[in-house]
C-alpha positions as CSV (number, residue, x, y, z in Angstrom):
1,X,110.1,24.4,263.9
2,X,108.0,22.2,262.3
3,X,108.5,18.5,262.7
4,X,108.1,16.4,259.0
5,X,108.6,12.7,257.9
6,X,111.4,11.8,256.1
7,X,110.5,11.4,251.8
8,X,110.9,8.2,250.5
9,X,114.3,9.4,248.8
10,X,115.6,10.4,252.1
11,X,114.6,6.9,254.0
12,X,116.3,4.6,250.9
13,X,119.8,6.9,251.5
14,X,119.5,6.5,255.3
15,X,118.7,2.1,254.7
16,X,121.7,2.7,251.9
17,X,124.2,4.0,254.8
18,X,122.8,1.7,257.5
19,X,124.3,-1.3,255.8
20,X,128.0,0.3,254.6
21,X,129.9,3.2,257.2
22,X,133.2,3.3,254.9
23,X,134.5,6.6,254.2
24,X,134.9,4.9,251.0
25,X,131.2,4.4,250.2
26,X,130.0,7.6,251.7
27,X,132.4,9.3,249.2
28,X,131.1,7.3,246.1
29,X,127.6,8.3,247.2
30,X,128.3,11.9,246.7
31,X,130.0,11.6,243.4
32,X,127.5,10.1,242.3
33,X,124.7,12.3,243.5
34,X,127.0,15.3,242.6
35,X,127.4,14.1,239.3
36,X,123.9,13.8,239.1
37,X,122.6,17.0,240.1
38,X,125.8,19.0,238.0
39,X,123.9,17.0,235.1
40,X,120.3,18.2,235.9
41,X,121.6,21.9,236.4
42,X,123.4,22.0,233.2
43,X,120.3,20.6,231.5
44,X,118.4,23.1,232.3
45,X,121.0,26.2,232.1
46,X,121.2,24.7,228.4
47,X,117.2,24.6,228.3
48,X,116.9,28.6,229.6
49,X,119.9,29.7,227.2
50,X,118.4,27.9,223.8
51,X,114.7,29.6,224.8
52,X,115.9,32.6,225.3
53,X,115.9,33.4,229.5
54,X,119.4,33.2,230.0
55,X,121.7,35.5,228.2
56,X,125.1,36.7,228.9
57,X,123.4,40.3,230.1
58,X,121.1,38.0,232.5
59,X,124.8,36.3,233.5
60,X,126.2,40.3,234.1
61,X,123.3,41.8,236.2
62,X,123.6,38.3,238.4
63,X,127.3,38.5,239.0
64,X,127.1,40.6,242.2
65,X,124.4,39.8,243.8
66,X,124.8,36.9,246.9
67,X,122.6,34.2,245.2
68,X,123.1,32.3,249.3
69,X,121.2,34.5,250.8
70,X,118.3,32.8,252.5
């Protein structure tokens, strides 16, 4: 495996934790970041519907397939 530096995201979430360990804060964290990305993803579901790419026969032919595959 191949060894890489942390981004600059990563290293200000790793200083963020290094100064608070409550369960507490580590929860508000992922709200927040959840929140965040849910946000960004329904942006640009919105953005692919209104343009055209996603449609409701798009939705159908991607219902069975296992979208966690690696």
């Amino acid at each position: 495996m191949e060894a890489r530096s942390l981004t600059p995201v990563q290293q200000d979430l790793l200083r963020a934790f290094s100064f608070n360990h409550s369960d507490e804060f580590a929860l508000e964290i992922k709200s927040v970041l959840t929140s965040y990305f849910q946000k960004k993803l329904d942006n640009e579901i919105e953005r692919l519907h209104d343009e055209g790419t996603l449609t409701e026969e798009v939705l159908e032919r991607l219902r069975p397939e296992d979208l966690h595959k690696s």
